[in-house]
Structures are given as structure tokens and as C-alpha cells.
C-alpha positions as CSV (number, residue, x, y, z in Angstrom):
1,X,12.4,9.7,-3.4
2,X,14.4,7.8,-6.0
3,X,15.1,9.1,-9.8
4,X,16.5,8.2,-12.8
5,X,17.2,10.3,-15.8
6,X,13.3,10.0,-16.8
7,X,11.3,9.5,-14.1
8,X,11.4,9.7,-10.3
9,X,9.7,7.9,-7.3
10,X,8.7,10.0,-4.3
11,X,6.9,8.5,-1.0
12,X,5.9,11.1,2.0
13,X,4.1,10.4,4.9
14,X,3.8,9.9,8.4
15,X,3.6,6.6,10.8
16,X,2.0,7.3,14.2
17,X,0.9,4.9,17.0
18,X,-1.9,6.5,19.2
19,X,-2.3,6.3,22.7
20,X,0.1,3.3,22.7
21,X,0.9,2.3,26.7
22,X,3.9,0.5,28.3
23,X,0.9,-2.2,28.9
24,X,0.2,-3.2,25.2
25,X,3.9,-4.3,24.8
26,X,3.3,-6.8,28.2
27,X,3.6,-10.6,27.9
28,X,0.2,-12.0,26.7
29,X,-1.0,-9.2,25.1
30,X,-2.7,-9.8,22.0
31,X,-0.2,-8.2,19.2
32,X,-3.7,-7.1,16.8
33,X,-4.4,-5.0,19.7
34,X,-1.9,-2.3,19.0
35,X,-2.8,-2.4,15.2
36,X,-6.0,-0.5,16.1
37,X,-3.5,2.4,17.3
38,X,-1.2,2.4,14.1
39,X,-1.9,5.3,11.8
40,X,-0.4,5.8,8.2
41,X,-0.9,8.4,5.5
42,X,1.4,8.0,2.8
43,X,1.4,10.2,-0.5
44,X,3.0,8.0,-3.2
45,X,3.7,8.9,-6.7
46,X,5.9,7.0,-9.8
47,X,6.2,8.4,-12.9
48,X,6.0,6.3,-15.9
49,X,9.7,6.7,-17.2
50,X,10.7,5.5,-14.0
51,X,8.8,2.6,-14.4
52,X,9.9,1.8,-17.5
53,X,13.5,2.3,-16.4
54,X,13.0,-0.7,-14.4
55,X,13.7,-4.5,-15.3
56,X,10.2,-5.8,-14.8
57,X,8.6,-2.1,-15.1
58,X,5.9,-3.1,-17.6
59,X,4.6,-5.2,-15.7
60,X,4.9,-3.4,-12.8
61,X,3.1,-0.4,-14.7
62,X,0.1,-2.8,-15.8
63,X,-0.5,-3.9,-11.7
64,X,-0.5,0.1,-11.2
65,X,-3.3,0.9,-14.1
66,X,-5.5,-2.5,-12.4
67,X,-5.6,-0.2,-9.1
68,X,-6.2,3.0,-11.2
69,X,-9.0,1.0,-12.9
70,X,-10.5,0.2,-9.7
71,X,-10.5,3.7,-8.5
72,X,-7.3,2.8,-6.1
73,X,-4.7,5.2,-7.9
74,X,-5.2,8.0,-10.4
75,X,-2.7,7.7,-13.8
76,X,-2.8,11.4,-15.1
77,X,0.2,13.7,-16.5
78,X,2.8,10.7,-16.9
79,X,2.8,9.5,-13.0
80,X,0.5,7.2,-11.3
81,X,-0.5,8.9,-7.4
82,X,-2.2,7.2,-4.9
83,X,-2.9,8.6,-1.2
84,X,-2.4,5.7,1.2
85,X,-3.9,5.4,4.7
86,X,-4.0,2.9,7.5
87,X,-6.4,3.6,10.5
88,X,-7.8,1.4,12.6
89,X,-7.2,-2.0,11.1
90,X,-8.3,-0.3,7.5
91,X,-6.0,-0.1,4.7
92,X,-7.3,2.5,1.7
93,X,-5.9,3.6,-1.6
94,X,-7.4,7.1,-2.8
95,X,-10.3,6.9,0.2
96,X,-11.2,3.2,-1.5
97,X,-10.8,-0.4,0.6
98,X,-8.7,-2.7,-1.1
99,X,-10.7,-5.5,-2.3
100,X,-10.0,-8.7,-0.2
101,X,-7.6,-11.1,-1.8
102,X,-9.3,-14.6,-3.1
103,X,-8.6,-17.3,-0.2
104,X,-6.2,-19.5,-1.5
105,X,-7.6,-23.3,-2.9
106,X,-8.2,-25.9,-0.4
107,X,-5.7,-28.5,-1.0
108,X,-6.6,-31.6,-2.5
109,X,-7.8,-34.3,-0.3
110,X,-5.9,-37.7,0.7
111,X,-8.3,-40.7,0.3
């Protein structure tokens, strides 16, 4: 955790790689492999003085209340809280994927 004055930052959780072997770390193995086998469940809350203690924590406090829009975070008592997992490939915020980010633009074309 991290605080300030006003507010405070906490993250708790545990990483965990399952059933990893001496085998998946061999030459030519493929590296997404082993990601099936990491696990995370994190527990993350910031309260909102903390946020606004920060230099850009406005803005950093608006991104927050797009993922409690979404269902991704809950904003309630003064602190945003989110429950983060990662298990088997899947990342999810509060038992919800995140949506997919937009593919980038193609670049433009040389004729």
C-alpha cells in the first residue's frame, strides 16, 4: 500500500504458476505456453484523495470511473475497488473481460 495524508493505495494478491516443469523453460519452447499456467488474483483499491493528490490524478480518476462504467471497478464510499484475475490466458476486472483494445490504423499506403 501507499498513502498520503487523504487517501491511500493498497494492492493484495497472489501470483502462482501451476504445474510449471523444468521442460517449459527448454530451448524452443513456445513462451505463450507457460502463460496458460500463470494465475493472479489481485484486490486493488485507491481512494479518491489519493487520486487527487497526484499530478495527473483527474485524469487518472476519469479512466477509473470509464472501467466502473463498464462494470470493470465499483466507485462507492470515496475509493474505486476492483478484484483482478488472470487465469488461463484471461484477464478480468470484477468477474468482467476487458474489452479488446481497437487494432491500431493500417498505415497509409506508398503509391
Amino acid at each position: 500500500s501507499i498513502a498520503t495524508a487523504g487517501g491511500e493505495a493498497r494492492v493484495g494478491g497472489t501470483v502462482t504458476l501451476n504445474g510449471v516443469q523444468e521442460s517449459d523453460f527448454a530451448d524452443g519452447t513456445d513462451p505463450k505456453a507457460i502463460i496458460q499456467k500463470l494465475q493472479v488474483d489481485m484486490d486493488v483499491s485507491i481512494d479518491d484523495a489519493f487520486l487527487s493528490a497526484l499530478p495527473n490524478g483527474a485524469k487518472l480518476a476519469a479512466q477509473l470511473q470509464s472501467f466502473a462504467d463498464q462494470g470493470l471497478a465499483t466507485h462507492a464510499d470515496g475509493k474505486f475497488h476492483s478484484k483482478i484475475a488472470f487465469h488461463q490466458g484471461m484477464m478480468t476486472f470484477d468477474g468482467k473481460s476487458m474489452p479488446a483494445p481497437a487494432p491500431p490504423p493500417a498505415p497509409p499506403q506508398r503509391r
